[in-house]
N, C-alpha and C positions, 0 to 999 in steps of 0.2 A: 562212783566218782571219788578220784584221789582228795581228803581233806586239806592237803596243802595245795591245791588248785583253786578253792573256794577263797573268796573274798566279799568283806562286809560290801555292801552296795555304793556307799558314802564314800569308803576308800575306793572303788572303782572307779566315780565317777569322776574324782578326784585325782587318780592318774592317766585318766586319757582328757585331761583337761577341761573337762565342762563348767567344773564348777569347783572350791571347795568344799572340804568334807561336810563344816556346818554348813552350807547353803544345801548342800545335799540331804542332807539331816529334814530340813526344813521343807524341801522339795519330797520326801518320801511322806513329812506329818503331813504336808495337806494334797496327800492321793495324786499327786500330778506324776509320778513314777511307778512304772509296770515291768512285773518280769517276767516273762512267757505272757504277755496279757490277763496277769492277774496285778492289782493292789499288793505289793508284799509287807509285812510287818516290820518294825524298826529293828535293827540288828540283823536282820536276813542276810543272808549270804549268798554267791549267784558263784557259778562255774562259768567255762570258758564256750560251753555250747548254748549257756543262757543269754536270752534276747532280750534287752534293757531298751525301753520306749520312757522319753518324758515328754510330756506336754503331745502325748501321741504320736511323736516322731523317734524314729531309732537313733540311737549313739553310736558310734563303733572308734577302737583307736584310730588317733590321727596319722596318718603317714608322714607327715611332715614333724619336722625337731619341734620341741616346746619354744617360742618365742619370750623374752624378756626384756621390758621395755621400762626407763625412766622416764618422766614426764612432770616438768613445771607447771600442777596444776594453775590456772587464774581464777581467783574470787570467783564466787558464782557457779563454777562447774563441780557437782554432783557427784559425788562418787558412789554410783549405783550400777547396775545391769542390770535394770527393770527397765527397759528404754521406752515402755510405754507406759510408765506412769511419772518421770520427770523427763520435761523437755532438754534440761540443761545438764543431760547425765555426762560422766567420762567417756563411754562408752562409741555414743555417738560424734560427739568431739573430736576424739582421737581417729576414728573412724579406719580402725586396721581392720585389713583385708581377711581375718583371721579371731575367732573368737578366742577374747581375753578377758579379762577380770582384773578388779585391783589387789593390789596385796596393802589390808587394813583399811585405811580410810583418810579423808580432812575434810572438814567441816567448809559448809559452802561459803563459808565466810574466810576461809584460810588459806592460803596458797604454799607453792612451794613443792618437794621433793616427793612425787610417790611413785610406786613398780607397778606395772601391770604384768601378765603371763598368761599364759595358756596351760600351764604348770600346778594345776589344784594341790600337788602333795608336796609343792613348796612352802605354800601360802601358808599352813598350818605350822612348818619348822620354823619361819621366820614369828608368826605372830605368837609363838605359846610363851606365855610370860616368865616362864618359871628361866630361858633362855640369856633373860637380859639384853638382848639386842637394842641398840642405843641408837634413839633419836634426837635430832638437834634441832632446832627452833631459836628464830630471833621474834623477838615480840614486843611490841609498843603499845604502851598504858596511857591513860588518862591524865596523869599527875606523874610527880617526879617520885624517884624509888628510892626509896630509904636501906639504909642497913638492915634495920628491921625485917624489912619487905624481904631482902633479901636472905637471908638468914632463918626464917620463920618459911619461907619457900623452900628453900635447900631442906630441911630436917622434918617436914611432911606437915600437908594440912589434910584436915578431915573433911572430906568429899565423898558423896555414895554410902555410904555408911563405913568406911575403910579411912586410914590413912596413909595417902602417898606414901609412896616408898621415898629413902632419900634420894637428892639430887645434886646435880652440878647444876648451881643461879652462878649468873657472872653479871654485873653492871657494865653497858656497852653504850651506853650515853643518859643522858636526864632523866627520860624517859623512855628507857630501851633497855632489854636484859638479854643475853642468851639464856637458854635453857639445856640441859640433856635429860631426856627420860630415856630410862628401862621400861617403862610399863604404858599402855593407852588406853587409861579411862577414856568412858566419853565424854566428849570437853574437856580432857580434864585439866588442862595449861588456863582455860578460859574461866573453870571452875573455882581452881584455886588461888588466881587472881581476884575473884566475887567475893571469895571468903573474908579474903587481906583489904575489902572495899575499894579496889581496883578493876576497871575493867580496862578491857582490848582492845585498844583502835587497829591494829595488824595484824597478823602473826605469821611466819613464813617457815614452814620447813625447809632448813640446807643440807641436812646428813640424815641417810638411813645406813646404819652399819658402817661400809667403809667404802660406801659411793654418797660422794657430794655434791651438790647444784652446780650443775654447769651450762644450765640447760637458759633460754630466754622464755618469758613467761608465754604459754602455749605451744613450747615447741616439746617435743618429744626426741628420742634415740634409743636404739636397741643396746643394752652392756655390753661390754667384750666379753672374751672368754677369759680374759686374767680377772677382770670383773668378778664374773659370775665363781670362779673360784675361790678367791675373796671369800663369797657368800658363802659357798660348801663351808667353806676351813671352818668360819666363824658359825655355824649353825651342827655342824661336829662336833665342833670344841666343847660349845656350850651342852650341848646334848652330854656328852662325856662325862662331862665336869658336875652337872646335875647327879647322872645315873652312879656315881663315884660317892656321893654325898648319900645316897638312901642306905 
């Protein structure tokens, strides 16, 4: 077999849509993925005559186009694909005819702007931080926001053992800021608010990239195709402009 026909397993699964690479990753540690009905090792690599079984059922690519989807998450709903172990996941929710995944995440507490796909070797272009892809968040605190607060936000606090990168903070009322991050710790809008003795009564994503909230809260819509170009440009670009920099 030709070695440019071979492909790691995590990227496979990852282009006919099943999952992300790291979720793949994670499905190969714990034995739930077969190749000819054997357990294969991390890194492995499979041809185009090998047969890939997870959870004991075969994969094969999809016939149909990858789907992409925005969606006004509401409070409360989940952003997993584990649908039997959280009642209140995305997943079931949204409940498209067609298996999808989210692209990143928001806390069940947080609402506002996320993608879903069927598209695994998106997910990973969009979410690799090195990329800078810019999210927007409005967010309401506890108390009124100082200059301080703001200023001391924008230029990084220490969260996770790391400090934020900087930011765009804007004051949008009393008790209200925008935000734009480049990067998504976990929590991490919520965390560096904790740090500053602020905490969250809201928070809502309106921008991922160069799609906006348009959406009422639990509805969803598929992107265009000027949309989703958009996305190529901006995930090129950035890709470019990294491999330009080493």
């Amino acid at each position: 077999m030709d070695a440019q026909d071979q492909k790691r397993i995590n990227k496979y699964l990852s282009e006919i849509g099943y999952c992300s690479r790291r979720a793949a990753d994670k499905l190969i540690e714990e034995g739930r993925v077969k190749v000819n009905g054997k357990v294969p090792e991390m890194g492995s690599k499979i041809g185009p005559n090998d047969s890939v079984q997870v959870d004991g059922k075969y994969v094969s690519k999809p016939k149909e186009k990858h789907v992409y989807l925005a969606f006004n998450k509401p409070v409360g709903i989940v952003c997993t694909t584990d649908v039997g172990v959280e009642k209140d996941n995305i997943i079931d929710y949204i409940n498209y005819p067609k298996r999808i995944f989210p692209i990143g995440r928001l806390d069940k507490a947080s609402e506002g702007l996320i993608f879903l796909t069927s598209d695994g070797d998106i997910v990973n272009k969009i979410l690799r931080a090195r990329n800078n892809h810019e999210k927007e968040y409005i967010v309401s605190v506890n108390k009124p926001i100082t200059k301080d607060f703001v200023d001391r936000m924008s230029n990084g606090i220490p969260i996770l053992g790391t400090i934020t990168k900087k930011c765009v903070v804007k004051q949008t009322g009393r008790n209200e800021f925008k935000i734009i991050l480049t990067q998504g710790l976990n929590r991490q809008i919520r965390r560096m608010c904790d740090y500053l003795g602020y905490s969250v009564l809201s928070l809502k994503r309106t921008r991922i990239m160069n799609i906006n909230l348009d959406l009422k809260i639990g509805k969803w819509r598929l992107l265009s195709e000027k949309e989703m170009r958009g996305i190529y440009n901006l995930v090129e670009s950035s890709a470019k402009t990294h491999d330009s920099s080493i």
